[in-house]
Every structure is written in structure tokens, then in C-alpha cells.
TIVO-2410 file (N, C-alpha, C; in nm, 3 decimals):
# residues 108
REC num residu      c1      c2      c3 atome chaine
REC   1      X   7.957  17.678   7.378     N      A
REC   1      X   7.999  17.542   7.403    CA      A
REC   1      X   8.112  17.541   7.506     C      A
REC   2      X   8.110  17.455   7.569     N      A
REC   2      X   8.203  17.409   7.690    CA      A
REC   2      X   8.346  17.335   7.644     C      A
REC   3      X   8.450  17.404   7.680     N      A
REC   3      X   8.565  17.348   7.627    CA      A
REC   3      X   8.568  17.176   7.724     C      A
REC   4      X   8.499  17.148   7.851     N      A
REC   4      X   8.544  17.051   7.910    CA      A
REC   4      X   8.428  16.904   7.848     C      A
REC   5      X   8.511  16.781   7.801     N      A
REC   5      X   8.467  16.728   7.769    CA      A
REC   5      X   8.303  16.650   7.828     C      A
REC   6      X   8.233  16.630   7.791     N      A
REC   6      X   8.083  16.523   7.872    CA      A
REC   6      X   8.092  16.430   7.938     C      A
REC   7      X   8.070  16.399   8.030     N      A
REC   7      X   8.080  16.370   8.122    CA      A
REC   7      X   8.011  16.171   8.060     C      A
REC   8      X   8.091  16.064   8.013     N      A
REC   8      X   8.009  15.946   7.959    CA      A
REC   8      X   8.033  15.863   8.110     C      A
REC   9      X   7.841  15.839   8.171     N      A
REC   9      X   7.844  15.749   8.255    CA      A
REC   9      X   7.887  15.573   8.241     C      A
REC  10      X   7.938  15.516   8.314     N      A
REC  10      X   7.974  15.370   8.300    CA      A
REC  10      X   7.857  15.314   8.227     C      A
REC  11      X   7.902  15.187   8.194     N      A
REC  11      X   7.773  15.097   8.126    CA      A
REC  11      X   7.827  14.974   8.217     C      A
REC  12      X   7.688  14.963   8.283     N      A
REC  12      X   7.687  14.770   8.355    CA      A
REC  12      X   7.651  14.664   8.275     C      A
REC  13      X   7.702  14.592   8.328     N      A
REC  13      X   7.615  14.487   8.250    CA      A
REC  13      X   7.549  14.413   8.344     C      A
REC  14      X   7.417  14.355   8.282     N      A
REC  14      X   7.262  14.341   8.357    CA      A
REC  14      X   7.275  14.214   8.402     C      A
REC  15      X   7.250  14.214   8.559     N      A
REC  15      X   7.308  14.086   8.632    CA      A
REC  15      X   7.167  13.968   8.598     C      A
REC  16      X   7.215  13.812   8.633     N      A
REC  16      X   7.130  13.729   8.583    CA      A
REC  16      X   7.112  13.624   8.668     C      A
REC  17      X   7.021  13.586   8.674     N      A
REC  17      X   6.994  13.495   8.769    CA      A
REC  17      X   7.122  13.355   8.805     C      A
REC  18      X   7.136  13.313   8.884     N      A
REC  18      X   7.195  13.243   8.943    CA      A
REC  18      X   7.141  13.077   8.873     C      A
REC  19      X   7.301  12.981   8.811     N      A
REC  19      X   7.258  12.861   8.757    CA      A
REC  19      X   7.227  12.783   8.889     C      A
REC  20      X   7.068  12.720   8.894     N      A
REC  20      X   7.063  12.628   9.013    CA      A
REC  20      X   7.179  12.486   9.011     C      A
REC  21      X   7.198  12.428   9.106     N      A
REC  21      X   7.282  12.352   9.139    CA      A
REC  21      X   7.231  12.218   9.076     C      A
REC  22      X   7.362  12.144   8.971     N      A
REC  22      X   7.327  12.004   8.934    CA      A
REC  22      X   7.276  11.886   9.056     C      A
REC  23      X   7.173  11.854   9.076     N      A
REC  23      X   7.149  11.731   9.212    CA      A
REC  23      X   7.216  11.614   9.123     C      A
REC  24      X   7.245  11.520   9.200     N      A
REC  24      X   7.310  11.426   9.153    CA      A
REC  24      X   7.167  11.306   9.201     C      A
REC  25      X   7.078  11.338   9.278     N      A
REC  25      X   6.959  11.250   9.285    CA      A
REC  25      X   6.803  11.361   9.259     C      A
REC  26      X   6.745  11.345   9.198     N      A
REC  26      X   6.637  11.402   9.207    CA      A
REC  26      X   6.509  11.311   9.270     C      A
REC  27      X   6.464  11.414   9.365     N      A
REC  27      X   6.371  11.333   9.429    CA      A
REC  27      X   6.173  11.412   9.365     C      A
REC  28      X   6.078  11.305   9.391     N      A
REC  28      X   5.972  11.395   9.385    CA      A
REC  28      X   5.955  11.492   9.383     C      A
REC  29      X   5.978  11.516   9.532     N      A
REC  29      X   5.900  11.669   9.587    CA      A
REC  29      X   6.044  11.755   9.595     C      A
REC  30      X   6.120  11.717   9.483     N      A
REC  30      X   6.237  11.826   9.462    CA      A
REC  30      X   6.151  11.930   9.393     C      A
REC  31      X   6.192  12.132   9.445     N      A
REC  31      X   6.124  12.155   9.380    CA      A
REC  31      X   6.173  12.203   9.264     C      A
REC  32      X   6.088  12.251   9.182     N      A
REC  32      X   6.154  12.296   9.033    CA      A
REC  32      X   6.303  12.431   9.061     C      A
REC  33      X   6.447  12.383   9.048     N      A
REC  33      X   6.503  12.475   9.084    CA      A
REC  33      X   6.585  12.573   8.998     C      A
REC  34      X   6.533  12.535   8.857     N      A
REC  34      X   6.545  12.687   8.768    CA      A
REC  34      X   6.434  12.795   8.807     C      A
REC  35      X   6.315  12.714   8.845     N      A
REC  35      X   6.169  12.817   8.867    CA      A
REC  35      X   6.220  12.884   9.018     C      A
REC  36      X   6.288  12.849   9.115     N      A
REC  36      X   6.339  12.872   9.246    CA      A
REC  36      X   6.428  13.015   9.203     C      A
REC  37      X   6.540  12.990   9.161     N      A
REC  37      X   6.664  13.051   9.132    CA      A
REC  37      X   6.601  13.169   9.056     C      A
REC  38      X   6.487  13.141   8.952     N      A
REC  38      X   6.474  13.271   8.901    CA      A
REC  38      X   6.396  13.385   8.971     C      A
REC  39      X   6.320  13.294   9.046     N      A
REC  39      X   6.211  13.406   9.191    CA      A
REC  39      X   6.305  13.458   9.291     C      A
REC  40      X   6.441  13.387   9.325     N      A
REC  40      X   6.469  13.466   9.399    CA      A
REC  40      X   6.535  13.542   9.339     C      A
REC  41      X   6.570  13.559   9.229     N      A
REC  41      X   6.675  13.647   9.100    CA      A
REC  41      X   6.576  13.802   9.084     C      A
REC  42      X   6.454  13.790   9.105     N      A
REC  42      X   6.359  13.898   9.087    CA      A
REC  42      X   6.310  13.937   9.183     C      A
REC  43      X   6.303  13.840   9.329     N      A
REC  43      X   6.302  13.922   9.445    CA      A
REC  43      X   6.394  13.979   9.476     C      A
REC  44      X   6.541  13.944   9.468     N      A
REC  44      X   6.657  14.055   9.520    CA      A
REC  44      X   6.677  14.166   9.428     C      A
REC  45      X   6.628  14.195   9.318     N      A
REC  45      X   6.617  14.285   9.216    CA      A
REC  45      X   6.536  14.397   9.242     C      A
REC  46      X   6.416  14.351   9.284     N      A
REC  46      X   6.283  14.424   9.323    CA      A
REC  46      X   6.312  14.478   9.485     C      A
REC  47      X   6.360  14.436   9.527     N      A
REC  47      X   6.407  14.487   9.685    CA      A
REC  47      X   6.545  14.569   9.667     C      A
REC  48      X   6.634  14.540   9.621     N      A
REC  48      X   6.721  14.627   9.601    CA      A
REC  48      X   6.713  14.789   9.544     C      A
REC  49      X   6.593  14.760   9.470     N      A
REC  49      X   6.563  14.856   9.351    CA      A
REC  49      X   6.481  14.937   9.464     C      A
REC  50      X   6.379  14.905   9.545     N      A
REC  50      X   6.284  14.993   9.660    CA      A
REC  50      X   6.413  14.991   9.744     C      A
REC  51      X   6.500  14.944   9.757     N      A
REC  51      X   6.592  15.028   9.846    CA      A
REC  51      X   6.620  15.155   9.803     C      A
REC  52      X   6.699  15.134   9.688     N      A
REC  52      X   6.770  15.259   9.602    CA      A
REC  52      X   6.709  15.364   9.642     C      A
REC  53      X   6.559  15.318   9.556     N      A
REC  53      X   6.476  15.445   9.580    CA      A
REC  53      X   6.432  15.528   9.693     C      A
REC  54      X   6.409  15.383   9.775     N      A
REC  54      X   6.394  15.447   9.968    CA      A
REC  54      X   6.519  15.554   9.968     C      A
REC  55      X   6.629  15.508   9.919     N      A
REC  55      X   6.764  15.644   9.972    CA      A
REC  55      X   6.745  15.709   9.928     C      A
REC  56      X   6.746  15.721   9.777     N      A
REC  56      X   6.834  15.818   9.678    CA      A
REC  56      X   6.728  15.923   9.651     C      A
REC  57      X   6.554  15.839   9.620     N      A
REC  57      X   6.480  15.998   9.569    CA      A
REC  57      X   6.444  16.083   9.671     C      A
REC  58      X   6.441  16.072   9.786     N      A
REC  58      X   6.457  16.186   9.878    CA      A
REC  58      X   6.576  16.292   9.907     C      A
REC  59      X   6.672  16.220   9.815     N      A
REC  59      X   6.786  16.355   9.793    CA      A
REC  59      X   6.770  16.431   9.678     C      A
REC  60      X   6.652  16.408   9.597     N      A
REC  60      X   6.630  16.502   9.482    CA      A
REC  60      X   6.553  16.620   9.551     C      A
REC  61      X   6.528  16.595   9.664     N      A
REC  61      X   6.430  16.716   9.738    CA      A
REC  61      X   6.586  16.802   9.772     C      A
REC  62      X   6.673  16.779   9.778     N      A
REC  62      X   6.774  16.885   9.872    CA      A
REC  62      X   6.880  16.932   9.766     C      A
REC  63      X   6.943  17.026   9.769     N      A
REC  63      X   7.000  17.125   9.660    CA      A
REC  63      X   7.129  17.069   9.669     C      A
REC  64      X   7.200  17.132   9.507     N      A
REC  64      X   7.272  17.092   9.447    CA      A
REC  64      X   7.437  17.058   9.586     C      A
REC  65      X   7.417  17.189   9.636     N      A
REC  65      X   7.549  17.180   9.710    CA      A
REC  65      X   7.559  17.073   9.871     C      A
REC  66      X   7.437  17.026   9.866     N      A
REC  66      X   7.446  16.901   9.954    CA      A
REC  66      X   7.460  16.760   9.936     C      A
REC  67      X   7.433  16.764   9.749     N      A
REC  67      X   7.447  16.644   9.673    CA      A
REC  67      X   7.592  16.649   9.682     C      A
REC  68      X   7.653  16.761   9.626     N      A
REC  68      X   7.778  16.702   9.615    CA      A
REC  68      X   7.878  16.718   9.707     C      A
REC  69      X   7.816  16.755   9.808     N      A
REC  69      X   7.920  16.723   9.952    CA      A
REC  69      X   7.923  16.572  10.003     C      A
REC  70      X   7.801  16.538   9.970     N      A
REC  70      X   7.801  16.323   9.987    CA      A
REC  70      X   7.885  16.294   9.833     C      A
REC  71      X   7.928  16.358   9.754     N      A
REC  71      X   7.969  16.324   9.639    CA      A
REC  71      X   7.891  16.262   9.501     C      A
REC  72      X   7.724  16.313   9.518     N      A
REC  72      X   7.665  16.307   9.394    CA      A
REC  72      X   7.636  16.391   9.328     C      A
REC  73      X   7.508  16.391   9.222     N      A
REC  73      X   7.477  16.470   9.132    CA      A
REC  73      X   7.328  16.451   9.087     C      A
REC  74      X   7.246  16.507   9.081     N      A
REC  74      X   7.122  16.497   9.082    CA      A
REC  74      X   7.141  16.430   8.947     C      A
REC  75      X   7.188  16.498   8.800     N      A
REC  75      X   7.173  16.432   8.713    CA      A
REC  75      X   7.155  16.228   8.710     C      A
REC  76      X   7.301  16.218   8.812     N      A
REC  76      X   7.342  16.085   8.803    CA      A
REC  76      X   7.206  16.003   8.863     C      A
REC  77      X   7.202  16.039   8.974     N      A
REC  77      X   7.095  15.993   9.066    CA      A
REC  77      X   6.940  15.978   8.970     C      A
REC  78      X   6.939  16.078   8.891     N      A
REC  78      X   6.793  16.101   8.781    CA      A
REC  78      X   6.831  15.922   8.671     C      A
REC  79      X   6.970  15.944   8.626     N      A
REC  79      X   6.955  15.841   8.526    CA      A
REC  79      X   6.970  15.728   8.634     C      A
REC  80      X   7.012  15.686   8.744     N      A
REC  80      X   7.033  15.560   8.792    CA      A
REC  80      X   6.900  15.497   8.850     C      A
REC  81      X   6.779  15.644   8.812     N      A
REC  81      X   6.667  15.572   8.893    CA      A
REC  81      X   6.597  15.499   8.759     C      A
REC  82      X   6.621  15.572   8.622     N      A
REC  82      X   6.562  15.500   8.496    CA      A
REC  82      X   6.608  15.351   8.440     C      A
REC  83      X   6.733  15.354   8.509     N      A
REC  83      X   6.781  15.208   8.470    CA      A
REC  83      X   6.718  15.087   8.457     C      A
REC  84      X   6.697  15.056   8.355     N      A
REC  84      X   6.631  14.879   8.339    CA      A
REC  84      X   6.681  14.746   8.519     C      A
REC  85      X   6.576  14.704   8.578     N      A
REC  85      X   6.566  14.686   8.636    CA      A
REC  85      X   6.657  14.552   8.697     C      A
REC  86      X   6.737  14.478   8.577     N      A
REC  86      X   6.835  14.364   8.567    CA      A
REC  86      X   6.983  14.477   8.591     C      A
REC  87      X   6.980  14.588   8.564     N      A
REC  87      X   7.135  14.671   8.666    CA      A
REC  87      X   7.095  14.696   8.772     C      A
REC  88      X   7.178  14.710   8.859     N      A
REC  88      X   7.174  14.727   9.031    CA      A
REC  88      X   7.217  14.843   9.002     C      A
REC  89      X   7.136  14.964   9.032     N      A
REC  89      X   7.148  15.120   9.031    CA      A
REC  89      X   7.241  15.167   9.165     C      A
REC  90      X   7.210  15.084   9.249     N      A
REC  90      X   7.339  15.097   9.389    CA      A
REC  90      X   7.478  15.122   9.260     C      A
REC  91      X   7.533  15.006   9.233     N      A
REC  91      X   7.621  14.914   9.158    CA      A
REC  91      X   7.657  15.076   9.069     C      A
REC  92      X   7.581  15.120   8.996     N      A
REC  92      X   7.593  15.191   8.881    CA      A
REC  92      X   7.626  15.333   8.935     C      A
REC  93      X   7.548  15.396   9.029     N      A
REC  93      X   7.552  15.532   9.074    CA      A
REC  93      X   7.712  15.505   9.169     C      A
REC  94      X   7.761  15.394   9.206     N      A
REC  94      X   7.896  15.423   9.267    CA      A
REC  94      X   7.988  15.427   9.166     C      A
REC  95      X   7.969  15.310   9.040     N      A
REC  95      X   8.046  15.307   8.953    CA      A
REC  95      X   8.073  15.475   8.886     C      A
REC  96      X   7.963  15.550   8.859     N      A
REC  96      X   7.910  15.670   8.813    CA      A
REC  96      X   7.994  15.780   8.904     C      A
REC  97      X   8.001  15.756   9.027     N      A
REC  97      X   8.049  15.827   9.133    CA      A
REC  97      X   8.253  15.802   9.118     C      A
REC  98      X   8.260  15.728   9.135     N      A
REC  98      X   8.395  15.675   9.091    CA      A
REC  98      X   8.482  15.758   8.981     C      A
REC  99      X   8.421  15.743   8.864     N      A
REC  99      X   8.433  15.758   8.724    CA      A
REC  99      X   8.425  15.951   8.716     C      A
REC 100      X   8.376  15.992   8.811     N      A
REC 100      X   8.408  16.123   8.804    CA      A
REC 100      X   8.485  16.213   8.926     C      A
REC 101      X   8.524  16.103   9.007     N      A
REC 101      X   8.588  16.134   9.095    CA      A
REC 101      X   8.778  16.135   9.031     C      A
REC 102      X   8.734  15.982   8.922     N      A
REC 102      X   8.904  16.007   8.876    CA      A
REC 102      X   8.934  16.125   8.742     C      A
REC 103      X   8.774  16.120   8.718     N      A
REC 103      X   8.807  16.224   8.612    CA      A
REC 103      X   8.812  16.409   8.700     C      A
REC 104      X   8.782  16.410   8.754     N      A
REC 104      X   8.811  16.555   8.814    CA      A
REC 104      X   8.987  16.527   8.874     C      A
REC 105      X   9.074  16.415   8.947     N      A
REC 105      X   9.153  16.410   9.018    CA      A
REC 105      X   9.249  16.468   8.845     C      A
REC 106      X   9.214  16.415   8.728     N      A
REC 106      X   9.319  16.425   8.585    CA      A
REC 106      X   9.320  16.559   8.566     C      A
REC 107      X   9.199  16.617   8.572     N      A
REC 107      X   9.156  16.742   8.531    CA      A
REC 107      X   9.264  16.827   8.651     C      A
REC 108      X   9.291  16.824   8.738     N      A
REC 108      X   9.358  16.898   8.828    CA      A
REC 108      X   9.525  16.858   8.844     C      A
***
């Protein structure tokens, strides 16, 4: 067993769609803007998320000591790609990155 404590990644909390705006007139061909607010709540989710992945899983191809010269960790990068799709894994893997940057600065 390892005298140095485990390493506990941050916990986010899971972002949510945006309240559409009270109109003070509603017209006809207003369109439905909870049904609006929540499509675009799942398109910037779904694009963010093929970003991530566009970056991050092509650094699981390259070895440990190049991860952590950009300052990651394959582990981290492994759990930020499983994340439920309402956390922003950007959001989480910096938070993640952070969080062991101050914990190594204590340790020294």
C-alpha cells in the first residue's frame, strides 16, 4: 500500500438548460421557447462533447510522459470521457487538472 493519499477527482454539477425569456406579448407564430432553449441546451452539449473527444482521445495514443508534460493523465482523460453527458468534460478535466496541480504544490 501507498503511504500517499488517492487522488479524489472534483464533482461538477450537471449544467441545465437555459430559462427561456418571459415575453410580455405572445404572438402566434411565437415559437415554443422552452422547446427552443432545450434544443439548443443539447446541441451545445453534443458539440462540445465531439469536441472533447476530437482533442483528448487521440492523446490516449501517446505515452505517459507526454501526457504529463501538457499536464494530464491518461487516467483523468479515461474518466472525463465516461462522464454523463449534462457535465462539460472540458469543465471537469481542467477542474481535475487544477486539483492536482495544488495537491502536488502541498505535497512539496
Amino acid at each position: 500500500m501507498s503511504n500517499q493519499q488517492e487522488f479524489r477527482r472534483p464533482q461538477l454539477p450537471p449544467d441545465s438548460p437555459a430559462k427561456p425569456p418571459e415575453l410580455e406579448l405572445y404572438m402566434p407564430a411565437t415559437p415554443p421557447l422552452a422547446f427552443m432553449a432545450n434544443l439548443e441546451f443539447w446541441i451545445r452539449i453534443f458539440r462540445r462533447r465531439y469536441h472533447f473527444r476530437r482533442l483528448f482521445v487521440p492523446l490516449l495514443d501517446e505515452d505517459d510522459q507526454l501526457l504529463s508534460d501538457i499536464g494530464f493523465e491518461r487516467t483523468d482523460i479515461q474518466w472525463a470521457l465516461k462522464l454523463p453527458l449534462k457535465v462539460d468534460a472540458l469543465k471537469a478535466l481542467e477542474a481535475c487538472r487544477r486539483a492536482r496541480r495544488r495537491k502536488r504544490s502541498v505535497e512539496k
